[in-house]
N, C-alpha and C positions, 0 to 999 in steps of 0.2 A: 732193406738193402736190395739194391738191383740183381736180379737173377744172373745179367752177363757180367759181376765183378768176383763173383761167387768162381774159385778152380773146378775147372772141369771133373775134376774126380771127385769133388765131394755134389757135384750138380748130378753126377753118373749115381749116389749114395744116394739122393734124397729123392731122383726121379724112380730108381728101386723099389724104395720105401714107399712115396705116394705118386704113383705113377700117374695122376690126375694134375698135380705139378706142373707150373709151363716154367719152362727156362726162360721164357720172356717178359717172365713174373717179378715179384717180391718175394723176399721172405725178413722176417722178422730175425734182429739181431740174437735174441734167446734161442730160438730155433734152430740159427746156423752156426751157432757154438755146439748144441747137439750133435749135429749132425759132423760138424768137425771133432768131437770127443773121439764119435764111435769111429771116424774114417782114422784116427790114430790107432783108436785100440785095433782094429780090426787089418791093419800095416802091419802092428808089431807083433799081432797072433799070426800073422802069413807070414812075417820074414822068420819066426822064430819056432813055430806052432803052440807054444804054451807062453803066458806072460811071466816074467820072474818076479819076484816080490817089488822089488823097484818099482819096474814098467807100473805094476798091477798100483801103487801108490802114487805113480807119476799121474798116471789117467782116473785115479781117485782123487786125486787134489785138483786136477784142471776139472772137474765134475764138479767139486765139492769151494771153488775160488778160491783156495788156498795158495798159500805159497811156500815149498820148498826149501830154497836158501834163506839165508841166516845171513844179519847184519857185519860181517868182521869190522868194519872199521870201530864195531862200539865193544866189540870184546878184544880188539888190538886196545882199544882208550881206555879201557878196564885195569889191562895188565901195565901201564906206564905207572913209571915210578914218579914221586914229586918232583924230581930235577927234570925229569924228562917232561912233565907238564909246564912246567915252568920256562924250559928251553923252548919249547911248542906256543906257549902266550908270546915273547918274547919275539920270535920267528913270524909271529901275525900280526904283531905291533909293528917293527921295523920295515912288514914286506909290505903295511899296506901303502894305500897312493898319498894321501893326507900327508902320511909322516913323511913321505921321500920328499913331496912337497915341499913341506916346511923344513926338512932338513936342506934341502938345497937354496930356499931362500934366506935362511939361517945361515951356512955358508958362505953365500956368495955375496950376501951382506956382509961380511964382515973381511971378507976379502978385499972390496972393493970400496970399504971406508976405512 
């Protein structure tokens, strides 16, 4: 990646770090996910002075590619009942285009003969 798309504060981080570094350089994508971990972690230890369990897991999972949150819509699809599943097929049936389609030339066929 281009060194001038790169925020100034994390180009202030990494000419720190390797002060041989040109800001009119490149840097490799791996490299500036580093360098943006540690310019987090190192935000949340100065606004805060120690990280809390959280923070400390939040900037363990962007380190480590994880993810965090959790699916709801599959554990909301989990807890429905059969009537409510079936109200739900129902609801996909009648909302898509196809059907409105054929519903309305079905209709207006027979209106008009």
């Amino acid at each position: 990646m281009p060194a001038e798309l790169v925020h100034p504060s994390i180009v202030e981080s990494i000419v720190k770090e390797l002060p041989v570094w040109s800001p009119s350089g490149y840097i490799c994508i791996s490299d500036l996910n580093q360098f943006r971990i540690k310019h987090v972690e190192d935000l949340l230890q100065t606004e805060k002075g120690k990280l809390s369990k959280l923070e400390e897991d939040i900037v363990r999972s962007i380190r480590e590619k994880e993810t965090l949150s959790r699916n709801i819509e599959e554990e909301y699809d989990r807890q429905l009942t059969f009537g409510e599943r079936i109200a739900d097929a129902v609801a996909n049936f009648g909302g898509n285009w196809p059907f409105i389609i054929a519903f309305f030339c079905l209709v207006s066929n027979s209106v008009f003969h």
